[in-house]
C-alpha positions as CSV (number, residue, x, y, z in Angstrom):
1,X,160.6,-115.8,122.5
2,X,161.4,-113.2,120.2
3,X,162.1,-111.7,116.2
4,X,165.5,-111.1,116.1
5,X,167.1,-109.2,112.8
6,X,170.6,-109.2,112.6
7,X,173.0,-106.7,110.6
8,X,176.2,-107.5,109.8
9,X,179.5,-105.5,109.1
10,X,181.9,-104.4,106.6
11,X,184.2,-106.8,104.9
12,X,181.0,-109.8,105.9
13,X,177.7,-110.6,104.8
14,X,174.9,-112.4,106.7
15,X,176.2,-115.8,106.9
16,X,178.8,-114.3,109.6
17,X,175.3,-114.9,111.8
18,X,175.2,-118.3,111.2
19,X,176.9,-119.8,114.6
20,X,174.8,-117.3,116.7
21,X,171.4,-118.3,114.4
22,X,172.3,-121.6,115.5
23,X,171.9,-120.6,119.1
24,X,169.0,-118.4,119.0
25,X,166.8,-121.2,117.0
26,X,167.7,-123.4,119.9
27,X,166.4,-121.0,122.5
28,X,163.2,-121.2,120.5
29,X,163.9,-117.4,119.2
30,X,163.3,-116.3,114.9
31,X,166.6,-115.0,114.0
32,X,166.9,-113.6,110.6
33,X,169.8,-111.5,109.1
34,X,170.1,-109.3,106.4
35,X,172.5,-109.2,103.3
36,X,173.8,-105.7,103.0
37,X,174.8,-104.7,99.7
38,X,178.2,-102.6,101.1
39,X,177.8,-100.4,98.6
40,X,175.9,-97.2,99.7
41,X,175.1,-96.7,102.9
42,X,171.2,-95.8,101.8
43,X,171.0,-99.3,100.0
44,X,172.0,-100.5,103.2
45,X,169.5,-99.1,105.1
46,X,166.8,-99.9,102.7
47,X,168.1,-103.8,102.6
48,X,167.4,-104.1,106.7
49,X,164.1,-102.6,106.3
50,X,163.0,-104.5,103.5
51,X,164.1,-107.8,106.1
52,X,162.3,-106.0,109.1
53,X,158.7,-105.9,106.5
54,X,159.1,-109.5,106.3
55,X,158.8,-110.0,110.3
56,X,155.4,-110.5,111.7
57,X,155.4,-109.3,115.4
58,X,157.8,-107.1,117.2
59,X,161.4,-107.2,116.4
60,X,165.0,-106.8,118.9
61,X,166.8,-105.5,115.7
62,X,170.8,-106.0,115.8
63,X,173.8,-104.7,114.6
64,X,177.4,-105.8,114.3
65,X,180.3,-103.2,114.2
66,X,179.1,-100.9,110.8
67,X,175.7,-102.5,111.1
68,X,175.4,-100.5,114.3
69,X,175.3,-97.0,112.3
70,X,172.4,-99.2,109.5
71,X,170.1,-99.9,112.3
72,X,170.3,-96.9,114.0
73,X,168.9,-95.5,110.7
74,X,167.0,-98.1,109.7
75,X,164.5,-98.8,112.9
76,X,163.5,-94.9,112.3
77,X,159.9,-95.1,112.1
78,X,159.4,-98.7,112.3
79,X,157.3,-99.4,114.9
80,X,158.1,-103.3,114.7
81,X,161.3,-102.5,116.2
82,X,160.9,-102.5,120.1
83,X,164.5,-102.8,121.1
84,X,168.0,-102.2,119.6
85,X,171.5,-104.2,120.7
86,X,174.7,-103.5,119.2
87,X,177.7,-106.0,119.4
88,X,181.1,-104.0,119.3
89,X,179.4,-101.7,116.6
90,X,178.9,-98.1,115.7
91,X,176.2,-96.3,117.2
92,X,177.3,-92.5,115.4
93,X,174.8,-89.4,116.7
94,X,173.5,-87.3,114.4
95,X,176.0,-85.9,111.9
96,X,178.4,-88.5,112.3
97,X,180.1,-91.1,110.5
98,X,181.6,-94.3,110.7
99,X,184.5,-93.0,109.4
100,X,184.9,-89.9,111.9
101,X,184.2,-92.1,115.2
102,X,187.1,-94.8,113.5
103,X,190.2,-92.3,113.8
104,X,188.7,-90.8,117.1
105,X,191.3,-93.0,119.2
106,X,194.3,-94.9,118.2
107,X,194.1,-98.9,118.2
108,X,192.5,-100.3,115.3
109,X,194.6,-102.5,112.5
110,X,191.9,-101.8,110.2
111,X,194.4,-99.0,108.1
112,X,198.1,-101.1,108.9
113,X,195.6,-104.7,107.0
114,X,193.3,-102.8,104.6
115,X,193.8,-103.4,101.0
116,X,192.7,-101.0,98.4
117,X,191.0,-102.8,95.1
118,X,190.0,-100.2,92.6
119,X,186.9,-98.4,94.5
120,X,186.3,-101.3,96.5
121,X,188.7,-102.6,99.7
122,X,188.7,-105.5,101.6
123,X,190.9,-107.0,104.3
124,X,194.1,-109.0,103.6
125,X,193.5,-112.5,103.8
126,X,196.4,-113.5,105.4
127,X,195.7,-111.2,108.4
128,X,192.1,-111.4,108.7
129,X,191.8,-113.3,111.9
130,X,194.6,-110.9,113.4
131,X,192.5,-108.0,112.9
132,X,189.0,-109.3,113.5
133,X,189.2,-112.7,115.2
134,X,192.1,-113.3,116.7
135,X,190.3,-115.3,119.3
136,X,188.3,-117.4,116.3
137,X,189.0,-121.3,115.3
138,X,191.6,-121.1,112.4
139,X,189.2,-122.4,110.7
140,X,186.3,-120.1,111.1
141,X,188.9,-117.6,110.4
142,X,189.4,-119.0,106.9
143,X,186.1,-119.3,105.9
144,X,185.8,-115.7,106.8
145,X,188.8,-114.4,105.1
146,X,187.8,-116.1,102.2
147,X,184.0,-115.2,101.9
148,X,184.5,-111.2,103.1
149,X,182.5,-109.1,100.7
150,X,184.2,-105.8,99.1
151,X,183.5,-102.6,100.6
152,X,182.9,-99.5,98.4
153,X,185.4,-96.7,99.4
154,X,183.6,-94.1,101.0
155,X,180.2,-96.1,102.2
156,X,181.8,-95.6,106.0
157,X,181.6,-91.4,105.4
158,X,178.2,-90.7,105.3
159,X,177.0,-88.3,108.5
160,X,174.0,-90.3,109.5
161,X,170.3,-88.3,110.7
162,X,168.7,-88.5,114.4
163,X,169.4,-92.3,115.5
164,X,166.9,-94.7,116.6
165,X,168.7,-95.1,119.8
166,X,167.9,-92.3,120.9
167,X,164.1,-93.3,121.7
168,X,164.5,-97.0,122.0
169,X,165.7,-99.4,124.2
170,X,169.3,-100.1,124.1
171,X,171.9,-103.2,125.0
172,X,175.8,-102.9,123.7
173,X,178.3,-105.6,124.0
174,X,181.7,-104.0,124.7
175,X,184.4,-106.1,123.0
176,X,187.0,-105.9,125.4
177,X,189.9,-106.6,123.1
178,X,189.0,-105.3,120.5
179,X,191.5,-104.6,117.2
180,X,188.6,-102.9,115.0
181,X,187.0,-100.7,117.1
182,X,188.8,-99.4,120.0
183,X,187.0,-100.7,123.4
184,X,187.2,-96.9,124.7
185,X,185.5,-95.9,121.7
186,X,182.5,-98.5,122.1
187,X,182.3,-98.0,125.8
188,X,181.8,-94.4,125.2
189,X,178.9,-94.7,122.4
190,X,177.4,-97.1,125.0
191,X,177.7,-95.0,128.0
192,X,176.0,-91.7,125.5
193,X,173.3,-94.3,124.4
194,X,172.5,-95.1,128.0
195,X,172.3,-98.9,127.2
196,X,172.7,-101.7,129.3
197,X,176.4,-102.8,128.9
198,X,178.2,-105.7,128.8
199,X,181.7,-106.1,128.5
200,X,183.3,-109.3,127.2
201,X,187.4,-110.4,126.7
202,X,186.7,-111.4,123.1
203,X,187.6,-109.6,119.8
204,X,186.0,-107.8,117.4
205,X,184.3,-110.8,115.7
206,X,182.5,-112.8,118.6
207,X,180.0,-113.7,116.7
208,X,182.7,-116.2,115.0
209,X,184.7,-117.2,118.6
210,X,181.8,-116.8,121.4
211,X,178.6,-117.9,119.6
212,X,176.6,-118.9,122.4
213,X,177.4,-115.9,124.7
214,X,176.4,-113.6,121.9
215,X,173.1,-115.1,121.9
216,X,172.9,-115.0,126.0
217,X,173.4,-111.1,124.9
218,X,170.2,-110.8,123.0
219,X,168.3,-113.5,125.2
220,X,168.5,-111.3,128.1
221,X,167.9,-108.1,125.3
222,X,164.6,-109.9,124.2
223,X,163.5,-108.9,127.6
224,X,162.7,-105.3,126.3
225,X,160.6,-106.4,122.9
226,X,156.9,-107.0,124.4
227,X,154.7,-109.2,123.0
């Protein structure tokens, strides 16, 4: 059994977890996520760390879509962190951003649904689950919609520094269907990374629509944090 650290994404916070949590306590794991603040991309790194000092023991440390680029940063020197798994997220090398790998290949709904509030966006409500979930409970879609945190404009731009992937292990679930990040685009950061891959139908948001395969994912990933 593990420490498992979760990171969520833009337009979320950690409750977006809670289905896979759920999971993970029942396979006897310690799941804990981390609130990002979404609004620099330093505060966010410093929030996951500040979780990671509160875990006794080594740690699998996760990251969902934008969290990818966070933990990549974040497990830098942190020698809790054995292992790193990334669920249709970022996973930039040095000198890139979010933002840069996002417009590297057509396919994402992101720019047609984004709505601009101020220096802060979020996603339309009424299109939420089309974008992000589309394979979700209407329901669970709803709840998201309406919860989403506001994302600073310009968070998603910073070039991040030598990534933490690069000298841990690594496991990426491909989201095969993916409206957010383009599935060529994630099984290209994978293949770079050299992680173990696995590709699943599902949107960008399983967390919300395949809660229990998710935390198969980082079951079999726990394999890499030793005790």
């Amino acid at each position: 059994m593990a420490n498992i650290v979760l990171v969520h994404g833009l337009w979320s916070d950690g409750s977006s977890w809670a289905k896979v949590i759920t999971e993970l306590r029942a396979m006897g794991h310690t799941p804990v996520a981390a609130q990002l603040s979404l609004e620099t991309f330093d505060d966010d790194v410093a929030s996951v760390r500040r979780t990671l000092a509160t875990v006794e023991g080594p740690a699998l440390l996760v990251g969902w879509s934008y969290g990818g680029a966070v933990i990549g940063e974040a497990a830098r020197g942190v020698e809790a962190v054995k292992a790193l798994a990334y669920i249709a997220a970022f996973a930039p090398a040095e000198g890139e951003s979010v933002s840069g790998l996002s417009r590297k290949y057509p396919g994402s709904l992101i720019s047609a649904h984004v709505v601009v509030a101020g220096e802060y966006t979020y996603i339309d409500r009424d299109y939420f689950g089309d974008v992000l979930a589309a394979d979700a409970l209407p329901e669970d879609v709803a709840v998201a919609a309406a919860t989403q945190r506001m994302v600073r404009i310009g968070l998603d731009r910073v070039k991040v520094g030598s990534p933490a992937w690069l000298d841990l292990p690594s496991h990426y679930w491909v989201s095969a269907e993916d409206l957010c990040v383009p599935p060529v685009l994630q099984r290209e950061m994978a293949e770079r990374m050299g992680a173990a891959i696995t590709e699943v139908a599902s949107s960008h948001a399983p967390l919300l629509s395949r809660p229990r395969e998710v935390a198969e994912f980082l079951d079999a990933a726990c394999a890499s944090v030793s005790h």
